[in-house]
Structures are given as structure tokens and as C-alpha cells.
N, C-alpha and C positions, 0 to 999 in steps of 0.2 A: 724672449722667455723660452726657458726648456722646457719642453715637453716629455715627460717622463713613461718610458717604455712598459708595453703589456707587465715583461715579469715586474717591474718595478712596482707596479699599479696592486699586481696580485700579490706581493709580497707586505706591502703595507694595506692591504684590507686586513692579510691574515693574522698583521701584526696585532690592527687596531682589533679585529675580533678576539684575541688571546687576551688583550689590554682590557675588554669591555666585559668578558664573563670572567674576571679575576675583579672587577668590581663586582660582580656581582654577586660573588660568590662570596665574597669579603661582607656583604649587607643582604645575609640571605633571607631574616622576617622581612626585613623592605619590600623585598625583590619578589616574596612568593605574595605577602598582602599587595602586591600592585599587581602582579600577574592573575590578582582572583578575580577581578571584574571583565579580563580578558577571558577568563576559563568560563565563568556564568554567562558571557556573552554565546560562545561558540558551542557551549555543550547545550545551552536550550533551543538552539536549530537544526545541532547535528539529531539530538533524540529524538526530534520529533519528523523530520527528514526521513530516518531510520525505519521509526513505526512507520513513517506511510508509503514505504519502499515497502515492508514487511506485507503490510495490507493487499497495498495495492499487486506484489507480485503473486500473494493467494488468485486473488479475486481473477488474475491473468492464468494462472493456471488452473483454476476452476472453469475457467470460461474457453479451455482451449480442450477442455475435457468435453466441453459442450458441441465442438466443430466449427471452426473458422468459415464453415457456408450453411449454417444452421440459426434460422433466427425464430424467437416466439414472440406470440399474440396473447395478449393478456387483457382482462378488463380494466385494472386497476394498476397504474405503475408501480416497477417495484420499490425508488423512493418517491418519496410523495412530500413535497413542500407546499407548504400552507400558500394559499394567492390570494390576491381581493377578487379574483373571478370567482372562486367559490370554495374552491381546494380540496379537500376531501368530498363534501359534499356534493361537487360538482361529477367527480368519478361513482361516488357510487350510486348516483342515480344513472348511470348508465345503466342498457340491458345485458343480461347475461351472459355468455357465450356457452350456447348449450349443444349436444351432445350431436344434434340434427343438423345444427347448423355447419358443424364442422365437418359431417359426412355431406352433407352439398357443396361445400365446399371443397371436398376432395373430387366431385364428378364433374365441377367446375375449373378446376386447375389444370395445366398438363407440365408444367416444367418442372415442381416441386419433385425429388428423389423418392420422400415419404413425407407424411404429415399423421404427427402425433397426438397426443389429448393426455394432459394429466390433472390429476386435482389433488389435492391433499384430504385426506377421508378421517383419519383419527389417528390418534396418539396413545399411548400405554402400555401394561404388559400382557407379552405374549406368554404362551408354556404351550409344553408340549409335554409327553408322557415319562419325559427323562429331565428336565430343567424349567426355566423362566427365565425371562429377561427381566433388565432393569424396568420401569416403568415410564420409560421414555422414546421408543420405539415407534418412529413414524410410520402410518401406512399408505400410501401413493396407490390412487388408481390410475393405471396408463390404459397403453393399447402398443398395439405389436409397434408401431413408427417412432414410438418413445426410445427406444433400444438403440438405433443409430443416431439418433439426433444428440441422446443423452450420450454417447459412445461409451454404454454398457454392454462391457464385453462376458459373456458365458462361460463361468470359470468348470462348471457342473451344467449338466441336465441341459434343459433349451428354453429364452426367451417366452413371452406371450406371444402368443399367435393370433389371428383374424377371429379364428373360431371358438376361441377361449370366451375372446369378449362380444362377440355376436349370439353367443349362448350362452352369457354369462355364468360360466363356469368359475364354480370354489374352487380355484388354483391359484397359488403364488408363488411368486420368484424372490429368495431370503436375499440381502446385503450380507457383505462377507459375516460383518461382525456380528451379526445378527446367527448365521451360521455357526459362526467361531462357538459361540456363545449356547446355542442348545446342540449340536451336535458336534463337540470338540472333539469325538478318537469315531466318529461311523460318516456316513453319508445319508445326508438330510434328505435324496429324492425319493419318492414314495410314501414317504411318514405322514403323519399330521399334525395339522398346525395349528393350536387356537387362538384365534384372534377376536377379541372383546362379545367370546363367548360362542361363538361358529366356529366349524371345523373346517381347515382350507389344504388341500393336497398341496405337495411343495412338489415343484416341476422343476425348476434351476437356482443354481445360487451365481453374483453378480460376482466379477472380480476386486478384490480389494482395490480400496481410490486412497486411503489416507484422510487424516483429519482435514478441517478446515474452520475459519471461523466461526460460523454458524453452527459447528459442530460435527460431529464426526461425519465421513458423508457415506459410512458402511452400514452405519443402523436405521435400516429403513425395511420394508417390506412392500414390495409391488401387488398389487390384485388387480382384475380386469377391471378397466372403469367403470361398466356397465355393471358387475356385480357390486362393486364401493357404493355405486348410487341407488342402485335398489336399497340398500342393506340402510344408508344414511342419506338419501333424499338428495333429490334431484333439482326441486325446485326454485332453491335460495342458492346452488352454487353453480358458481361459473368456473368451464374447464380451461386449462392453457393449452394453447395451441403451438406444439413445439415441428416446425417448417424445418426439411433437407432440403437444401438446392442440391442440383447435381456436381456443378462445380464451385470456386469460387469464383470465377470469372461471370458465372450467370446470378449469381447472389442477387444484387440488383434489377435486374428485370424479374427474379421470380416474386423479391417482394412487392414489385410493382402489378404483378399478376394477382399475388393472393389478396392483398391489401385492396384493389379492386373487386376480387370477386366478392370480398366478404364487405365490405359495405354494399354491396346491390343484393345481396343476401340480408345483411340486417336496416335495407332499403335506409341507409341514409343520404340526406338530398346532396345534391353536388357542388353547395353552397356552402354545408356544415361541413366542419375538422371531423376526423376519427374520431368514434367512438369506442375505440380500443385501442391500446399502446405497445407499437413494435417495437419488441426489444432484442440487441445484437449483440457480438462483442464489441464492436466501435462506440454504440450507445451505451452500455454500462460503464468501462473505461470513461467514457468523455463525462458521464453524473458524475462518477467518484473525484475525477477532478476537480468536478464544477465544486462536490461537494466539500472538496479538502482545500479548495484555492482562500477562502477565508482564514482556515488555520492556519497555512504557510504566510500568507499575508503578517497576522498578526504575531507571528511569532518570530517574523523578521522585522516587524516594530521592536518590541520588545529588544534582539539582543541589538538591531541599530544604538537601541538609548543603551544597554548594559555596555557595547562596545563605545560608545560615544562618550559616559561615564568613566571606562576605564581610560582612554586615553588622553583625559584631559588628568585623571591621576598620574598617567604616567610623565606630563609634560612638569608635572608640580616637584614629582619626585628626581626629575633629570634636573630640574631646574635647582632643587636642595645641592643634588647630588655635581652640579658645578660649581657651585659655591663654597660645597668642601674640599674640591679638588682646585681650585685657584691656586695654590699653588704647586701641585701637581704638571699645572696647564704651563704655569709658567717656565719652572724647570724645562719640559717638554721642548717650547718654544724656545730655550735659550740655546740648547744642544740643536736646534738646526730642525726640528718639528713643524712643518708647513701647516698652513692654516685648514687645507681640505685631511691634513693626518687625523687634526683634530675633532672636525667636522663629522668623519669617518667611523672615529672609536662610537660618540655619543651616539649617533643614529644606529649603527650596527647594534647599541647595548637594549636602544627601545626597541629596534626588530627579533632580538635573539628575547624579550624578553616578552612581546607579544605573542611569539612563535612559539615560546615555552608553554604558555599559557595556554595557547588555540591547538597547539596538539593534547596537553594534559584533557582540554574542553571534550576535543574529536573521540578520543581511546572512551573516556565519561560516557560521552553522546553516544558511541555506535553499541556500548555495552548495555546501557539503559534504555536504548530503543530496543535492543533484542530482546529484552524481558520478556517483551511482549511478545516474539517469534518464540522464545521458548514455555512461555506460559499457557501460546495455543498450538504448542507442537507445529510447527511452523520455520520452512528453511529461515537460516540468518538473512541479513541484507545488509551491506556497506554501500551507503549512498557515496561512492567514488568521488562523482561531480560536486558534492554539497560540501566534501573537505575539503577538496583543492579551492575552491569556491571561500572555504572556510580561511586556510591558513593565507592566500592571499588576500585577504581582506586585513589578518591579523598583522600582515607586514604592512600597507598601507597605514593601518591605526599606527605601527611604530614609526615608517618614515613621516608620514604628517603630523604627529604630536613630538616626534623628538628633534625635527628640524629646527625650531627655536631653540631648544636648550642649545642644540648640537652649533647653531649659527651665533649663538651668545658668548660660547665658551671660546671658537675658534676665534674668535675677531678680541678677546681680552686681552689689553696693554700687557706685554711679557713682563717689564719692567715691574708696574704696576702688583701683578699675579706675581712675582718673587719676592715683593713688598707684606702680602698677605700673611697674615697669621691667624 
């Protein structure tokens, strides 16, 4: 038996490809109604792929805004899933983390770079003697160690200091937009500032950060946390505890320092888990996946059955579509047409026709996941891996659903297929 040579091989694939999209083109409502259950397959994993490439590379770069050796202490996680242990209920009868606790726990530490304190104090509009804000304007009480852990940087004027908030002084530090916004052609240091009815002297404004999900991350307003808690009470809220390590290589032993000192501070037994929740950037990253692995999950249920669906269409339609061609085949085979020629055209028609399909899906999918990156002002994302992932899957569905037609049509009596009408 001859064995027939590379260019020989590559000439008759490119034959049978020329042969196979001239069928297809010949039967184009066929060819696009079969290719639609390959496009619904591929575009509902690419889109949703997309969003949580979009998501998930916010959430990455919010979090690297925060510092790669900066972790915080929180009473209450920041997602929170229901449990049979007790689940919300379980966290909020924890105790507070209050304002004392965290200064002992600074004369208890020594590896930490700095250790901060924020809390969320109100929301609304601000004015001043020249404008207002919208009336959605957060106000954050920190403390001077908020400033490098948060890596806000001083675009004007200077940070809070030690002494701002150990004499709780009316002074704040404006978010850019917050800036943009009541002092858009002068400089906001000096002026004043009313915030839900007190007068607060403005000392620096923060450098612009850009939006984010959760919303824009420039309209906000800083004040000393001791004055926030005088002003709105002390005693029902609990502060976050935002930790610098000095390095990233020491990250780990400092959480192992502070996470100690503050349980023999809020004296729990040696027996009990934490009673407060460290959170990092490895630990946000690893929830959000935890929390998005169900959706990936099921929405590669989903296009398996849409792909599983289309490829038993496509086997139905290869299978018509050599029944018309019988004598096609036959011809073919009389003129000296081998059996793998024939083999060849059919399988190449169901890959070029799946492939048509899982790119039209892909272009749908990364467009439609961006929606989303453009509706929260948010870079794009091409989940790279999830198409190539994509279009070979879409050739698979063509070689295993067209190898029977393709196996049916090569092995028909020539004789027989010139007989056909």
C-alpha cells in the first residue's frame, strides 16, 4: 500500500476544505440554523467568563491599591453565607472592636509598619459656601495608619495625623471627586466644610483612584475617628483594623503576632476560633472564587447540553446532507477519490461549521460580558484561555458528531451512489 506524501496529504485536506464550505455555502439557512445551537452553546460561557474576568480584575486591582503586605481585622466578614452554625447571627453577637482595644494593641505589637482604624460614620450631602454634593457622599473615620495601608496618596495639603485624632479635631481630608466637585477652579485647603450640619476645616485632598464597583472610590470624605465617634456614637460600632507589615516576606508572622495579641486582648480562651475575621488579598481573591465557582459550574452545564444539542443536529444534518450528495460521492469515487478524501471533505464541513459558530458565540460572548466593564466604567477583559478552551471544544463537537456521517458516506458502494437519483 502507498503511502502518500506530507504535500500530497496537505493538498487534499485543502481540496476537501474548498469542497466542504462550497457545500455550505450552497445550503446557507441550513448551515447558519445548525450552527445556532453551537453559537448559544459558546456565547453563554464566553459572557459570563468575561463578567467575572471583568469582576474579578476590579476586585484585583482594588485590592493591590490596598498593599500586597496589608491585611485587616474586621468583626463581621465581608461576605457572609448563611450556615447551620448560626450565620449572621453567629457574627453579630460577637464583641465590638473598639477604639481601646486597638490602641493596646498597638503597644502590644512590634512588627506591624503601622496599624489603622476605620469605620463608616454617615452618608449624604455635603456644601460648602460655594456648591454641594450629590447626596451620596460617604464619610470614613480613619486615623493617620489608614493612609499607607489604604495607599492614599496626598494629592494637596497633608494626611491625618496622631494629633488630629487624639484631640479630636474638625478636620478632613476631601476624595478627589468630592474636591472636583465643590472646589472645581480654587483650592479646598483652609475653607470649610459642612458635614451633616458641623463645620470641619479641610487639610488635604486624596489623589484620584477611579471608579469601581461598589462605586466610585473618590467620593468619600475622611475625619478623625475619634471625632466621627463622638459626633455618632461609639458604642454600637465596631472599628476595622487596617495592619502594614513591613515587608511582604514578614506578612505572615505579623498576622500571627497581631491575631495573638488581639485575642488575649479580647481575652478569648485557647480552645475558641476567632472572634474577628482576617481579611487579605489571598482571602478575598480565594471567597470570590469560592463565590463564583457555582456559576461557572452551572453555566458549563448549560452550554455542555446547548453543545450536546447542537451536535447531535449537526450529525442529523451531515447525515441529510449525504444522502443528497450520493451521487456526488459516487462520481468522486469513480474518478479515483479514496475513501479517507471522502472522509476528509464531511468532517472538515462539521469542524469548519462548528468553528463558524463558536467564533460568531466568542465575538457575542466577550462583547456582552463587556457590557458590564462598560456600564461600571471598568477596563475590558478577553478571558484568552476560555476561547481557545471554547473553539476547541467547538472542533471536538465537529469531529465526534461528523465522523459517522463522514464514515457513512466514505465507505458507499460507488457503483451503487452512480445508481442514485
Amino acid at each position: 500500500m502507498k503511502v502518500p506524501n506530507l504535500r500530497t496529504l496537505i493538498a487534499e485536506v485543502i481540496e476537501s476544505f474548498r469542497m466542504g464550505m462550497g457545500a455550505l455555502a450552497a445550503h446557507k439557512l441550513r448551515s447558519a440554523l445548525t450552527l445556532l445551537g453551537v453559537l448559544i452553546g459558546v456565547f453563554s460561557i464566553i459572557v459570563v467568563m468575561t463578567a467575572m474576568r471583568v469582576l474579578k480584575a476590579n476586585i484585583e486591582s482594588q485590592l493591590s491599591r490596598m498593599g500586597s503586605q496589608t491585611f485587616m481585622i474586621r468583626k463581621m466578614p465581608i461576605v457572609l453565607f448563611d450556615s447551620p452554625e448560626g450565620g449572621f447571627e453567629k457574627f453579630r453577637r460577637r464583641q465590638n472592636i473598639t477604639v481601646a482595644q486597638v490602641r493596646r494593641l498597638q503597644d502590644r505589637t512590634t512588627l506591624p509598619a503601622s496599624i489603622g482604624m476605620e469605620t463608616s460614620l454617615w452618608s449624604g450631602q455635603l456644601e460648602t459656601r460655594y456648591a454641594k454634593t450629590a447626596p451620596n457622599v460617604s464619610v470614613q473615620g480613619e486615623t493617620a495608619g489608614s493612609f499607607p495601608a489604604r495607599s492614599w496618596n496626598i494629592a494637596e495639603g497633608r494626611p491625618l495625623m496622631d494629633i488630629d485624632v487624639d484631640d479630636s479635631r474638625d478636620v478632613c481630608v476631601l476624595g478627589n471627586k468630592v474636591a472636583q466637585t465643590l472646589f472645581p477652579h480654587s483650592s479646598p485647603l483652609g475653607e470649610r466644610l459642612k458635614i451633616d450640619g458641623i463645620n470641619y476645616t479641610i487639610i488635604g485632598v486624596i489623589e484620584a483612584r477611579g471608579g469601581s464597583v461598589g462605586g466610585d472610590q473618590d467620593n468619600f470624605v475622611v475625619v478623625p475617628i475619634t471625632t466621627g465617634m463622638n459626633r455618632y456614637g461609639r458604642w454600637s460600632r465596631s472599628v476595622n483594623v487596617l495592619v502594614s507589615a513591613r515587608t511582604a516576606d514578614t506578612l505572615d508572622a505579623t498576622v500571627e503576632e497581631v491575631s495573638g495579641a488581639l485575642r488575649a486582648i479580647r481575652k478569648v480562651r485557647p480552645e475558641d476560633a476567632n472572634d474577628f475575621d482576617i481579611v487579605s488579598n489571598d482571602s478575598l481573591i480565594s471567597q470570590f472564587n469560592n463565590f463564583t465557582r457555582a456559576v461557572r459550574i452551572g453555566v458549563a452545564c448549560v452550554s455542555c447540553i446547548a453543545l450536546l444539542a447542537a451536535g447531535i443536529g449537526i450529525m442529523n444534518i451531515m447525515l441529510v446532507s449525504v444522502t443528497e450528495r450520493t451521487r456526488e460521492i459516487g462520481i468522486r469515487r469513480a474518478i479515483g477519490a479514496k475513501k479517507r478524501n471522502i472522509m476528509a471533505q464531511f468532517i472538515l464541513e462539521a469542524v469548519v461549521l462548528c468553528e463558524i459558530g463558536g467564533l460568531v458565540g466568542v465575538g457575542l460572548g466577550i462583547l456582552g460580558g463587556n457590557v458590564l466593564a462598560l456600564a461600571l466604567k471598568l477596563p475590558p477583559a478577553i478571558p484568552v484561555d476560555w476561547v481557545i478552551i471554547g473553539l476547541m471544544i467547538c472542533s471536538l463537537v465537529g469531529i465526534v458528531f461528523g465522523t459517522y456521517p463522514a464514515f457513512k458516506a466514505a465507505n458507499l458502494d460507488p457503483i451503487e451512489s452512480l445508481r442514485y437519483e
